[in-house]
TORKOL-118634 format. One record per atom (N, C-alpha, C, O): x, y, z; residue in one letter. Coordinates in nm, 2 decimals, padded with zeros to 4 digits. Layout:
% TORKOL-118634
      px      py      pz  fipa
       X       Y       Z     A
...
This chain:
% TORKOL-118634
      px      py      pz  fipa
   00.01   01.08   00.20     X
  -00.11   01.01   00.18     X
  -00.20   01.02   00.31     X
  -00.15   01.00   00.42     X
  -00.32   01.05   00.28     X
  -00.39   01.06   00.46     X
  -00.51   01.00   00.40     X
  -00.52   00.94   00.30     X
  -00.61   01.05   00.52     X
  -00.64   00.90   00.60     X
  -00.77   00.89   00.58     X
  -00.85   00.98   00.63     X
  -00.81   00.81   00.51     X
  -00.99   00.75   00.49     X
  -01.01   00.64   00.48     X
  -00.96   00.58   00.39     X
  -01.10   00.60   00.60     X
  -01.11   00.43   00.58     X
  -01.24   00.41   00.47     X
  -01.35   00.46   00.46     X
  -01.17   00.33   00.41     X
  -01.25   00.29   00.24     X
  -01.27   00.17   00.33     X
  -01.18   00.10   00.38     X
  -01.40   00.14   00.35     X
  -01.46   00.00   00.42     X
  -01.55  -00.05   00.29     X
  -01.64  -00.12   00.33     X
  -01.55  -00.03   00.17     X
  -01.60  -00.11   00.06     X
  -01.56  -00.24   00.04     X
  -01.58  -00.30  -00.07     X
  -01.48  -00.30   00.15     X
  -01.52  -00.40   00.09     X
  -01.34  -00.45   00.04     X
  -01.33  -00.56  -00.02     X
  -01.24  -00.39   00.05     X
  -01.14  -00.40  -00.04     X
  -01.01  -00.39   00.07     X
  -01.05  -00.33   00.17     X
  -00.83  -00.43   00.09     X
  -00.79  -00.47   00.09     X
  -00.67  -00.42   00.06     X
  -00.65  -00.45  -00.06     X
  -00.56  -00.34   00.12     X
  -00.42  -00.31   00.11     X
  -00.38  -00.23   00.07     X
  -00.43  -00.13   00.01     X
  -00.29  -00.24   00.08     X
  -00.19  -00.16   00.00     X
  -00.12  -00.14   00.00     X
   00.00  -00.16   00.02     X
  -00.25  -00.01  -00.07     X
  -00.14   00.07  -00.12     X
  -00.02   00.05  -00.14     X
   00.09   00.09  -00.09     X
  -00.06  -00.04  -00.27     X
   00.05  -00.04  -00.27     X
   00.14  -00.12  -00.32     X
   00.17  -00.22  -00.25     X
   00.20  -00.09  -00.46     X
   00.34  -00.22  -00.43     X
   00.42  -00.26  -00.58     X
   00.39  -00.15  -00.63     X
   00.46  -00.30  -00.64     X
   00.60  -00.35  -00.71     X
   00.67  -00.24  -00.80     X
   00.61  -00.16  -00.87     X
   00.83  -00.26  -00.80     X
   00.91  -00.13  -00.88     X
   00.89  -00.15  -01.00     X
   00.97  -00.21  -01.07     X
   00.78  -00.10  -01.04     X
   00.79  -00.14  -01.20     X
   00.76   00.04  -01.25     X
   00.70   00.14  -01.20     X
   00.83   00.02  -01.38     X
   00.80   00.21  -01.44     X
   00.68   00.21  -01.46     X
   00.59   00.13  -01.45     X
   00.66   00.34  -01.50     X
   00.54   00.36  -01.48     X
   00.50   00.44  -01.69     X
   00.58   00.49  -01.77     X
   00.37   00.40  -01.71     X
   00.38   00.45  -01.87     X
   00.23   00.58  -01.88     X
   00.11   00.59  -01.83     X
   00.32   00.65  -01.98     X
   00.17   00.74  -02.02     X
   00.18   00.85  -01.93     X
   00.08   00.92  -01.91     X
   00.30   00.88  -01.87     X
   00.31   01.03  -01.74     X
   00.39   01.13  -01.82     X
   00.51   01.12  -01.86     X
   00.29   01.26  -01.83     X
   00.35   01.32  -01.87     X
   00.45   01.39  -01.80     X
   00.50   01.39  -01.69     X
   00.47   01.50  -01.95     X
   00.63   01.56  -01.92     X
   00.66   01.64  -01.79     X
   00.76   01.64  -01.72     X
   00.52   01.71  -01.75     X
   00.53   01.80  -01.64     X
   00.59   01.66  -01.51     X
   00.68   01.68  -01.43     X
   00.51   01.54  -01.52     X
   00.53   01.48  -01.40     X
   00.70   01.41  -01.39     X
   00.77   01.37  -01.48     X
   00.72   01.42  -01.24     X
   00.86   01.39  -01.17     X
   00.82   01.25  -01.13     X
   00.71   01.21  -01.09     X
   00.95   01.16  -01.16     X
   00.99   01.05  -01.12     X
   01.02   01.07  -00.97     X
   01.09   01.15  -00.92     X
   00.95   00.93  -00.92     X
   01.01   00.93  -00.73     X
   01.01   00.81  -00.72     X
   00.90   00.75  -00.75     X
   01.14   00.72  -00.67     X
   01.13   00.61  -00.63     X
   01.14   00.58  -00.51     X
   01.22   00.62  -00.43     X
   01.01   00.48  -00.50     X
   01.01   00.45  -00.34     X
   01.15   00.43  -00.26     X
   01.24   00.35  -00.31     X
   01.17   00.52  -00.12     X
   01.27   00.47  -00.03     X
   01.25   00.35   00.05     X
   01.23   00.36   00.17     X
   01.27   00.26   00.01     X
   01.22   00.16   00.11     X
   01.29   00.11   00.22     X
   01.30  -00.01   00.26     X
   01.33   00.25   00.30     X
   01.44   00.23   00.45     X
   01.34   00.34   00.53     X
   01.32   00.35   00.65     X
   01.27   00.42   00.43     X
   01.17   00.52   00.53     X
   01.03   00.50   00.45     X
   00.95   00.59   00.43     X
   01.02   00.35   00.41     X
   00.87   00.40   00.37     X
   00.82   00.21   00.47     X
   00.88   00.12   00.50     X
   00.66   00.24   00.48     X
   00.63   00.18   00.55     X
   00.47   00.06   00.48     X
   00.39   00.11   00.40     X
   00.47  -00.08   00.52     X
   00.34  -00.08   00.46     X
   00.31  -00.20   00.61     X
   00.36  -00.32   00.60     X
   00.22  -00.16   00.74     X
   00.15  -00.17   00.83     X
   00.03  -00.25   00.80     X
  -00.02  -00.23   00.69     X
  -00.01  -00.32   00.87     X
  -00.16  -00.39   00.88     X
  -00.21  -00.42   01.05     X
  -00.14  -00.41   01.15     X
  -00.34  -00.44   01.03     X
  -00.35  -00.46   01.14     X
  -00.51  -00.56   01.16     X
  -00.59  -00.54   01.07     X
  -00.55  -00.66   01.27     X
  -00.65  -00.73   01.24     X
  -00.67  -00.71   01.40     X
  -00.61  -00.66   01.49     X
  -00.82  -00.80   01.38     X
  -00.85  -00.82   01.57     X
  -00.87  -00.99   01.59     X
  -00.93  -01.07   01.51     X
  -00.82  -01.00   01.67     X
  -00.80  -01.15   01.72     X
  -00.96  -01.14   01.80     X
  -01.00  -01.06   01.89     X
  -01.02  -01.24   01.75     X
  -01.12  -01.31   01.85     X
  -01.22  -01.18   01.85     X
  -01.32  -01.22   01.91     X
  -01.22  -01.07   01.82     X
  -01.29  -00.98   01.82     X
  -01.26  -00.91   01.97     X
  -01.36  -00.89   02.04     X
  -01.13  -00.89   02.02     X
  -01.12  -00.85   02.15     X
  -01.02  -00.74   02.11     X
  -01.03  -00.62   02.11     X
  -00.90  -00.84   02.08     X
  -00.79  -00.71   02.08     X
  -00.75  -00.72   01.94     X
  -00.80  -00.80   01.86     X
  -00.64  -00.63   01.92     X
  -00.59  -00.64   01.75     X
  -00.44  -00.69   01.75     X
  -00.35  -00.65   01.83     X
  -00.42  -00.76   01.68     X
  -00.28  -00.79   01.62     X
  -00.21  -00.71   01.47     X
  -00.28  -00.68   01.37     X
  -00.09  -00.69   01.50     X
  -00.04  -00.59   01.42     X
   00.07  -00.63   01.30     X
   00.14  -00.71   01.36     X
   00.11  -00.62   01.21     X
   00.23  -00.68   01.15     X
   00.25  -00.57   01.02     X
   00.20  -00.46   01.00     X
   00.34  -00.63   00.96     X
   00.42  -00.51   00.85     X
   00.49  -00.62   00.75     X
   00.52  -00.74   00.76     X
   00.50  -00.53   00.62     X
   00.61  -00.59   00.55     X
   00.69  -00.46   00.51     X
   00.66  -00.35   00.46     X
   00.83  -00.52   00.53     X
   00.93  -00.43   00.53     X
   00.97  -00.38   00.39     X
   00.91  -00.46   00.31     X
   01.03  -00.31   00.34     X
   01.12  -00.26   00.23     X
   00.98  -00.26   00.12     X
   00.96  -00.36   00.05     X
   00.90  -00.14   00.12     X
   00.82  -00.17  -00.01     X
   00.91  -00.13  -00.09     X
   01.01  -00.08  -00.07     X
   00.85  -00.16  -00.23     X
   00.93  -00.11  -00.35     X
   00.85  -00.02  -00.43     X
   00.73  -00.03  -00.38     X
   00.84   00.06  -00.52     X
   00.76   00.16  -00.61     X
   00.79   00.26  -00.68     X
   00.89   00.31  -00.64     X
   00.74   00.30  -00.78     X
   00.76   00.42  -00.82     X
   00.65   00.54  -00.83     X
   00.53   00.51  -00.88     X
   00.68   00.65  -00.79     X
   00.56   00.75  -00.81     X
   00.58   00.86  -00.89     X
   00.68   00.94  -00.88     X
   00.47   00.87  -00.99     X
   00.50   00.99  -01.09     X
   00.40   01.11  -01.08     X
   00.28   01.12  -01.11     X
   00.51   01.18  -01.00     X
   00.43   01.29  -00.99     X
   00.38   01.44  -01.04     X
   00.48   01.52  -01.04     X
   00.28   01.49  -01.07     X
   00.24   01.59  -01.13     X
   00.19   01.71  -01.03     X
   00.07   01.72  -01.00     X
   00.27   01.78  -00.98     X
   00.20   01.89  -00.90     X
   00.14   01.97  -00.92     X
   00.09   02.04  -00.83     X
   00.13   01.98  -01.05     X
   00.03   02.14  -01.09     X
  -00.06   02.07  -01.19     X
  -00.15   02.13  -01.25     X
  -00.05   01.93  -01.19     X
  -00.23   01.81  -01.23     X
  -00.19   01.68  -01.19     X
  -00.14   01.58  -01.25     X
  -00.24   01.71  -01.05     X
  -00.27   01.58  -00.96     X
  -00.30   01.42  -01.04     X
  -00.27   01.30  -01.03     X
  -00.39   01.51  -01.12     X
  -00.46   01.36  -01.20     X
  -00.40   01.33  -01.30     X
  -00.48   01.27  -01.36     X
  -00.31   01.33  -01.35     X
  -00.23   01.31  -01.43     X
  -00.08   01.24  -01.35     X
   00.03   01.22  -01.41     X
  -00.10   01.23  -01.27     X
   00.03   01.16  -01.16     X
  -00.05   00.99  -01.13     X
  -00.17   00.96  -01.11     X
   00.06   00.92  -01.12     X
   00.05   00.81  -01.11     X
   00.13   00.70  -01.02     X
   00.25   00.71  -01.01     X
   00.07   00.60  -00.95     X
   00.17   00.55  -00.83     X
   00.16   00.39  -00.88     X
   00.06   00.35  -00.93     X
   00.29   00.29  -00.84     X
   00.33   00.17  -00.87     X
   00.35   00.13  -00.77     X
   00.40   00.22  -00.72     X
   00.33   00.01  -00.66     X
   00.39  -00.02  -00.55     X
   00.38  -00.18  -00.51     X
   00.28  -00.24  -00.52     X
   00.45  -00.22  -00.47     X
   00.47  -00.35  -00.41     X
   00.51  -00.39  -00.29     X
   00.55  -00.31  -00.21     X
   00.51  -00.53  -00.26     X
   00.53  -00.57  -00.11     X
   00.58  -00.73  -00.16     X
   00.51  -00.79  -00.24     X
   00.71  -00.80  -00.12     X
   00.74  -00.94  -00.08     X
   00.60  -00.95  -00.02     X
   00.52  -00.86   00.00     X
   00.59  -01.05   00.01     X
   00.52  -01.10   00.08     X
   00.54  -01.21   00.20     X
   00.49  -01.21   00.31     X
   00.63  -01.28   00.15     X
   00.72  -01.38   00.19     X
   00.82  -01.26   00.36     X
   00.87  -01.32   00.46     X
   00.82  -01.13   00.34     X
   00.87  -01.06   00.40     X
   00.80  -01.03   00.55     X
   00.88  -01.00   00.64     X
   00.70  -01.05   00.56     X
   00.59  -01.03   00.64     X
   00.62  -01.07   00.80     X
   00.63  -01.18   00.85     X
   00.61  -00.98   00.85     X
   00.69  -00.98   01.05     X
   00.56  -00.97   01.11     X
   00.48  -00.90   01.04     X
   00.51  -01.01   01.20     X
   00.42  -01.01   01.31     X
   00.51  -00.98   01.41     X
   00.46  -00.90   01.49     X
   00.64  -01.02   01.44     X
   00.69  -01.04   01.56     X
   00.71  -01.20   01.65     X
   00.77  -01.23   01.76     X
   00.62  -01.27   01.54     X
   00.61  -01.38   01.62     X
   00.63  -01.51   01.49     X
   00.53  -01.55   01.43     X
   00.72  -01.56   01.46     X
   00.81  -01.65   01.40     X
   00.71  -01.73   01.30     X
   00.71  -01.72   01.17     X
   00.59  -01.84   01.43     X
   00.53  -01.96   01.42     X
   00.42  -01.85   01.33     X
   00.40  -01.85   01.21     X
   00.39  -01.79   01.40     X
   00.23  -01.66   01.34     X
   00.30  -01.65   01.21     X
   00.26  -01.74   01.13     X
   00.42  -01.55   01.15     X
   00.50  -01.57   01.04     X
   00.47  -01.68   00.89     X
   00.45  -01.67   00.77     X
   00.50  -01.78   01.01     X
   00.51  -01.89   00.86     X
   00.35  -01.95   00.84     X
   00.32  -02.00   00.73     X
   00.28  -01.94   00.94     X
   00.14  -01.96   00.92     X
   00.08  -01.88   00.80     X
   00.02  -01.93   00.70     X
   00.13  -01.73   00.82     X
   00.06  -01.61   00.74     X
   00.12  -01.63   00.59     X
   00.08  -01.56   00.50     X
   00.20  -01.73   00.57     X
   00.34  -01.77   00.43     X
   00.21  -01.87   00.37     X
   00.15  -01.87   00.26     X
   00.19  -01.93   00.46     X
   00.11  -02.08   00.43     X
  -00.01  -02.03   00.33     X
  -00.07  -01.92   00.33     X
  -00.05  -02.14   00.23     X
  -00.17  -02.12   00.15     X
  -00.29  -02.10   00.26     X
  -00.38  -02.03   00.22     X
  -00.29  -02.14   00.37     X
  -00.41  -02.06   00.44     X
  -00.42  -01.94   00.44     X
  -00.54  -01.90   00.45     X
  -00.33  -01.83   00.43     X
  -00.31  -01.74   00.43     X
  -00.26  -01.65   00.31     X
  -00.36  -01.62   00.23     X
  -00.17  -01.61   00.28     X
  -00.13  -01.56   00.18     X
  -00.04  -01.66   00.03     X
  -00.01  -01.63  -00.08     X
  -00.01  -01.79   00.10     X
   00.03  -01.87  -00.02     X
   00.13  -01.79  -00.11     X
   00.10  -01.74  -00.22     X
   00.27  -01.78  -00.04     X
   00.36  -01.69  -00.08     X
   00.43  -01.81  -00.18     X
   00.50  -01.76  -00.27     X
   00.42  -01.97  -00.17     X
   00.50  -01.97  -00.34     X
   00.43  -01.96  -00.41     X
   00.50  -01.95  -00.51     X
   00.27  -01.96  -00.46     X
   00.21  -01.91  -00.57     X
   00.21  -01.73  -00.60     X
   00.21  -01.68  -00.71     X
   00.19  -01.68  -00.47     X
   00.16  -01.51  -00.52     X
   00.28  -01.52  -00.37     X
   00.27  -01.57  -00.26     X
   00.38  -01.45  -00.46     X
   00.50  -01.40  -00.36     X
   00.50  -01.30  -00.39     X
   00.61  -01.29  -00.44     X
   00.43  -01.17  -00.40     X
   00.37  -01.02  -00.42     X
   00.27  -00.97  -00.44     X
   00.18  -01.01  -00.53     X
   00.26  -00.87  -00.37     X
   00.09  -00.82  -00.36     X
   00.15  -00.68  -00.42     X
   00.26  -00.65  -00.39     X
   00.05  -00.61  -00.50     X
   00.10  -00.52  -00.57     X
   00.01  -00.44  -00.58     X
  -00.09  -00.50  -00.54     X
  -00.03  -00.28  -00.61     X
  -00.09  -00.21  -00.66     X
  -00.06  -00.06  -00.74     X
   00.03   00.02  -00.72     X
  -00.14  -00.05  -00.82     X
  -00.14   00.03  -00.94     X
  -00.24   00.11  -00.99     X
  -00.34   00.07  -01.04     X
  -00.22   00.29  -00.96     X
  -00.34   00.36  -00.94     X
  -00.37   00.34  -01.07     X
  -00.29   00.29  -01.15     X
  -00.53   00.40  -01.11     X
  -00.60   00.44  -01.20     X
  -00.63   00.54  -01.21     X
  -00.63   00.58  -01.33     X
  -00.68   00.63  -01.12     X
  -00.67   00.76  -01.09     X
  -00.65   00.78  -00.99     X
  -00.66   00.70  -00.90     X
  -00.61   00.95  -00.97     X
  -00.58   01.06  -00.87     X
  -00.65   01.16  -00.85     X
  -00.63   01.23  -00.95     X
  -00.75   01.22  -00.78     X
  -00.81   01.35  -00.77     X
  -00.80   01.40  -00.64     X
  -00.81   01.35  -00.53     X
  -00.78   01.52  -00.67     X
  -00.70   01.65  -00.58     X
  -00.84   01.66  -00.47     X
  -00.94   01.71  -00.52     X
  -00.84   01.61  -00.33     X
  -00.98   01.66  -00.23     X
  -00.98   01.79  -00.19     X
  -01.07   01.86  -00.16     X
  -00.84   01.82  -00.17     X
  -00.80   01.92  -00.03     X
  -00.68   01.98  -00.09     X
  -00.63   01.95  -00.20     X
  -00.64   02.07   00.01     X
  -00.49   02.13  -00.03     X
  -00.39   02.02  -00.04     X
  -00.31   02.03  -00.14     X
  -00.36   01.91   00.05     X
  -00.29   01.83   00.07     X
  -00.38   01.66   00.08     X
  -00.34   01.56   00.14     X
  -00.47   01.68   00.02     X
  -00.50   01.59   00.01     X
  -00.54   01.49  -00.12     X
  -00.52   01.56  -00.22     X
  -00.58   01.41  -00.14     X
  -00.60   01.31  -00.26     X
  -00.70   01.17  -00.28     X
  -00.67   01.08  -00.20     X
  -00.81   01.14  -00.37     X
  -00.85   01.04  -00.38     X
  -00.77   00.93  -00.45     X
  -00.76   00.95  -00.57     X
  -00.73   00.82  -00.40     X
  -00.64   00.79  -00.52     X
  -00.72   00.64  -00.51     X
  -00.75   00.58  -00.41     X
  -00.75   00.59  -00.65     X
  -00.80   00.47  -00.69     X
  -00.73   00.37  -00.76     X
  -00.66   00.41  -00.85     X
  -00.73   00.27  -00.74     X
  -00.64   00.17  -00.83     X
  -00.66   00.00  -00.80     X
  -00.74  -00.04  -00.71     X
  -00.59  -00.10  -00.90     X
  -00.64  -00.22  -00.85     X
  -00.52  -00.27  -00.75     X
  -00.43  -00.19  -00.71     X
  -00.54  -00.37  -00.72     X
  -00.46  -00.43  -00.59     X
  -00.49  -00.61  -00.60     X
  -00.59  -00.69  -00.57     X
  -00.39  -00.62  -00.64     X
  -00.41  -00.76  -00.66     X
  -00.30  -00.83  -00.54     X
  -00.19  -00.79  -00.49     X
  -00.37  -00.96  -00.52     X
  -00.32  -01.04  -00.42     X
  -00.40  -01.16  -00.43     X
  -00.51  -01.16  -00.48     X
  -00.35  -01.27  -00.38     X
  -00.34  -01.36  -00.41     X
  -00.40  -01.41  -00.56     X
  -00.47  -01.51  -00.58     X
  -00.38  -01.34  -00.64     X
  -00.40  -01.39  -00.79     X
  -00.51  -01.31  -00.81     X
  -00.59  -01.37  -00.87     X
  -00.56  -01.16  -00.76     X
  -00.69  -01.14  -00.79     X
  -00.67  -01.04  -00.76     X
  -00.62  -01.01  -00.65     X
  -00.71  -00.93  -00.84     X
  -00.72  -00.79  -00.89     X
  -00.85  -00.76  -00.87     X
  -00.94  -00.82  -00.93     X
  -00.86  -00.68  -00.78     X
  -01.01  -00.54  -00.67     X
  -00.99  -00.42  -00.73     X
  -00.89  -00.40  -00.79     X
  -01.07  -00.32  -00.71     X
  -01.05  -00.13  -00.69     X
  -01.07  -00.19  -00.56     X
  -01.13  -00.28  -00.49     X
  -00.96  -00.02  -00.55     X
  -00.98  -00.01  -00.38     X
  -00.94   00.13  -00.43     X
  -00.88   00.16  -00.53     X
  -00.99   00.23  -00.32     X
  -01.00   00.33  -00.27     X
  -00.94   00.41  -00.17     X
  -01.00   00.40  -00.07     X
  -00.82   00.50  -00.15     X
  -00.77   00.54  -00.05     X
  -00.78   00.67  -00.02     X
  -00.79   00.72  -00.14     X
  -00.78   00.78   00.07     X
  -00.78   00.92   00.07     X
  -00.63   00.92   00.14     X
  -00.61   00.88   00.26     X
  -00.54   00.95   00.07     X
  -00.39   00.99   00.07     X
  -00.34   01.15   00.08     X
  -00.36   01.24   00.00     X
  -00.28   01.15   00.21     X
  -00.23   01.31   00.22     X
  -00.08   01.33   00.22     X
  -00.01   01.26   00.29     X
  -00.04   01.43   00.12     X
   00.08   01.43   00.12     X
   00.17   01.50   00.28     X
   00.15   01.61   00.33     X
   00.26   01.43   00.32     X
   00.30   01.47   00.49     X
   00.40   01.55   00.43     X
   00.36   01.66   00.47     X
   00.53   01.58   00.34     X
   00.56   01.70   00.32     X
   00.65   01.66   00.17     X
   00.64   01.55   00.11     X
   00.75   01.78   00.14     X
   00.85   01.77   00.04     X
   01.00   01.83   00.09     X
   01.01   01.91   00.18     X
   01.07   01.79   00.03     X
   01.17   01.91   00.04     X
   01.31   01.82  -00.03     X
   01.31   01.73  -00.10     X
   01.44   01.91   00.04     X
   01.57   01.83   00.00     X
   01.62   01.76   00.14     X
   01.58   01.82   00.24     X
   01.66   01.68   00.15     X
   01.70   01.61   00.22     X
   01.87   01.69   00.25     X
   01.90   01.79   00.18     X
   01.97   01.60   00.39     X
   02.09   01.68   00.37     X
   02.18   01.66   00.30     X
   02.28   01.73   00.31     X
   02.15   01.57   00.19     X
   02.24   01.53   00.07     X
   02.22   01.56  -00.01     X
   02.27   01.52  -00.11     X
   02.14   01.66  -00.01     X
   02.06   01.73  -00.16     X
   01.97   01.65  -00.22     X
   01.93   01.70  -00.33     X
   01.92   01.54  -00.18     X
   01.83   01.49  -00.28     X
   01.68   01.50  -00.27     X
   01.65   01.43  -00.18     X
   01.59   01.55  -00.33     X
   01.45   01.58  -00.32     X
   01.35   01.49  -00.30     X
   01.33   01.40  -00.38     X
   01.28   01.51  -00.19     X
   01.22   01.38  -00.15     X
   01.08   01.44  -00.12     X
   01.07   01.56  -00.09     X
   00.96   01.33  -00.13     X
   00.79   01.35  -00.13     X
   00.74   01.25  -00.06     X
   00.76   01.13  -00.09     X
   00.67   01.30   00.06     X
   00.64   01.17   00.14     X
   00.47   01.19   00.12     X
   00.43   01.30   00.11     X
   00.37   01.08   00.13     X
   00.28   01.08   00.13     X
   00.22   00.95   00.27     X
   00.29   00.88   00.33     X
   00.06   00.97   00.30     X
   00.06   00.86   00.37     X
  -00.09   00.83   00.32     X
  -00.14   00.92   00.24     X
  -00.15   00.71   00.36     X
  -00.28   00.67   00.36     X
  -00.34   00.56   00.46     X
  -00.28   00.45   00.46     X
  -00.44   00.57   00.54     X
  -00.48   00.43   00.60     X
  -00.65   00.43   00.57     X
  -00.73   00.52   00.56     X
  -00.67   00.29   00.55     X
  -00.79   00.23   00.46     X
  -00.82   00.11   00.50     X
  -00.75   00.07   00.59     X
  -00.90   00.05   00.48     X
  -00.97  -00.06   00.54     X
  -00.97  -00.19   00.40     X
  -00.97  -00.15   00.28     X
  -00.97  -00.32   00.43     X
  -01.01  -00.39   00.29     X
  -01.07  -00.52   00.40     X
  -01.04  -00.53   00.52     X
  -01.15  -00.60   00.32     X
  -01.19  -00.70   00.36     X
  -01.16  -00.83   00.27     X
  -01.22  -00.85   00.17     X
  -01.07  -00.92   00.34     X
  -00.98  -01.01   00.31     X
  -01.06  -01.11   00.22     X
  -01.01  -01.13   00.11     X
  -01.15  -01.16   00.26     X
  -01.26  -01.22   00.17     X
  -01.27  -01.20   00.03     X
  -01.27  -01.29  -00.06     X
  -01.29  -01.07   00.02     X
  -01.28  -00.99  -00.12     X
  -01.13  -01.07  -00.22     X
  -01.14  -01.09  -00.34     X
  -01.07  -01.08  -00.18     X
  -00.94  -01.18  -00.26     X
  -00.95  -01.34  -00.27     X
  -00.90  -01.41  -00.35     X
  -01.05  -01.37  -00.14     X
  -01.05  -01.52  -00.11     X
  -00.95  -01.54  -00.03     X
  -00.87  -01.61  -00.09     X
  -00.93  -01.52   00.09     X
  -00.81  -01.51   00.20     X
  -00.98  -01.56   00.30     X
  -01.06  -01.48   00.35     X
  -00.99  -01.65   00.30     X
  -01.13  -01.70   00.40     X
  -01.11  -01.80   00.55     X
  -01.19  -01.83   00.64     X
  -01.00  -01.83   00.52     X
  -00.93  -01.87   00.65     X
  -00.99  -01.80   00.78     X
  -00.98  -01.68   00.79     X
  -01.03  -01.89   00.86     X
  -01.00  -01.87   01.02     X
  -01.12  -01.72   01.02     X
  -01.09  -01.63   01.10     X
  -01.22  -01.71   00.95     X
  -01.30  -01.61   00.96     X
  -01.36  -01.56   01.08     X
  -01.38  -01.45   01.12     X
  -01.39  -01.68   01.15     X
  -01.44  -01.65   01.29     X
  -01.32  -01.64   01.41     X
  -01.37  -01.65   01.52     X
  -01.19  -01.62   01.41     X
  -01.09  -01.60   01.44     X
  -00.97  -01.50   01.48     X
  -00.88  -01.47   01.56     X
  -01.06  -01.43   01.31     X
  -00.93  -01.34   01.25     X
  -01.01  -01.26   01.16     X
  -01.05  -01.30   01.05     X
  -01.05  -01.12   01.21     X
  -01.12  -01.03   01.15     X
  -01.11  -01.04   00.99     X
  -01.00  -01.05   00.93     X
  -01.24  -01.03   00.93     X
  -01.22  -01.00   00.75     X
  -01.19  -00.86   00.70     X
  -01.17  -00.82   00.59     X
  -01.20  -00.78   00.82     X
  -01.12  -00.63   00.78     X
  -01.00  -00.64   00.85     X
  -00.97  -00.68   00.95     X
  -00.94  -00.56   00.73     X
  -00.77  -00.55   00.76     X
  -00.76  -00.40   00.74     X
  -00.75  -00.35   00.63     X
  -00.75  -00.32   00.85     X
  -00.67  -00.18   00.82     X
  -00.53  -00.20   00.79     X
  -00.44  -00.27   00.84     X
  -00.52  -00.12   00.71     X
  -00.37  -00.08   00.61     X
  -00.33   00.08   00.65     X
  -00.40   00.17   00.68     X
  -00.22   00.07   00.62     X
  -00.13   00.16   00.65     X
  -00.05   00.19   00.58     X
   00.05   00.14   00.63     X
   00.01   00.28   00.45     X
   00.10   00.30   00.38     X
   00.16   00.42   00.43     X
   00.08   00.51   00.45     X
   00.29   00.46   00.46     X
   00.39   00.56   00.43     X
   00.47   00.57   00.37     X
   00.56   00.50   00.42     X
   00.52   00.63   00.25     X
   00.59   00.64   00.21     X
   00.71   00.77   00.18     X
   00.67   00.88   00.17     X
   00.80   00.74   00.17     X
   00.88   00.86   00.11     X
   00.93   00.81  -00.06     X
   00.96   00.70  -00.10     X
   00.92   00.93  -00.11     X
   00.98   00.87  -00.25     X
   01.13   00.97  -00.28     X
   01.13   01.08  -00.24     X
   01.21   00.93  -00.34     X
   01.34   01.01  -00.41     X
   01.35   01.03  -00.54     X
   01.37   00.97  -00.64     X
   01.31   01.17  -00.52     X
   01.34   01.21  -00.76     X
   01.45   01.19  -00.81     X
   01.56   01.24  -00.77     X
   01.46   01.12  -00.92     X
   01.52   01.07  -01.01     X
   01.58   01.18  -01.11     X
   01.65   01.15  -01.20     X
């Protein structure tokens, strides 16, 4: 997945829960997210000086993919939420808190393309909603596939990446506005495994 910041206005990703996927045709291959090599990064600016960085570990997903019709391939993906590392404990359980992401009401942020179109040789528009804290957006990503092949166990793997921009507001995440940037760059990497 590679790299265009979508500054419309929209929020994450890329990305997020293992759920199958319906309506992919025969040509397209099943790939389930690795979630020991796949990555989903954020990043904000404190005070408008420097940036603070955090992650949620182990996404989950599935990708159906169609190599010889792009648009006809489809991607599923999720994130705990409750998962969420800054590096810093107290920041942690703040970011859990209804000020923030309110992880016992939406304990996952998810997203689910609508479409795929082919930009480049290795590249991709991919659109879809992304819902988080109770509230489904389009967002927009330009995703480049980083490579394919077999792994040393024989098993066939597709890695893609994307980084994009959303603005937190757009969900209602309005906390601490003057504090804590309302754009959030995102980061998805992923590797997937065919089924």
């Amino acid at each position: 997945m590679s790299i265009k910041r979508d500054v419309t206005g929209l929020w994450i990703g890329s990305l997020l829960a293992g759920m199958l996927l319906s309506g992919a045709t025969a040509a397209a291959e099943t790939y389930q997210v690795d979630p020991v090599h796949s990555y989903v990064l954020f990043r904000v600016k404190h005070l408008d000086i420097g940036y603070s960085y955090g992650r949620f570990p182990g996404p989950a997903g599935v990708i159906q993919w169609d190599d010889a019709a792009p648009e006809k391939s489809r991607v599923e993906m999720s994130v705990d939420v409750a998962s969420v590392d800054t590096d810093v404990e107290k920041r942690d359980q703040h970011l859990k808190s209804a000020d923030f992401f309110d992880v016992e009401q939406h304990p996952a942020i998810t997203f689910r393309s609508t479409s795929i179109k082919k930009t480049g040789d290795e590249t991709f528009a991919v659109a879809g909603d992304l819902t988080l804290l109770g509230k489904t957006r389009p967002v927009t990503a330009v995703v480049r596939r980083t490579g394919a092949g077999k792994d040393p166990w024989g098993q066939y793997r597709i890695g893609f990446e994307t980084v994009f921009t959303i603005q937190r507001s757009a969900w209602g995440m309005n906390f601490m506005l003057n504090g804590v940037s309302d754009a959030v760059d995102i980061t998805v990497s992923v590797e997937g495994i065919r089924q």
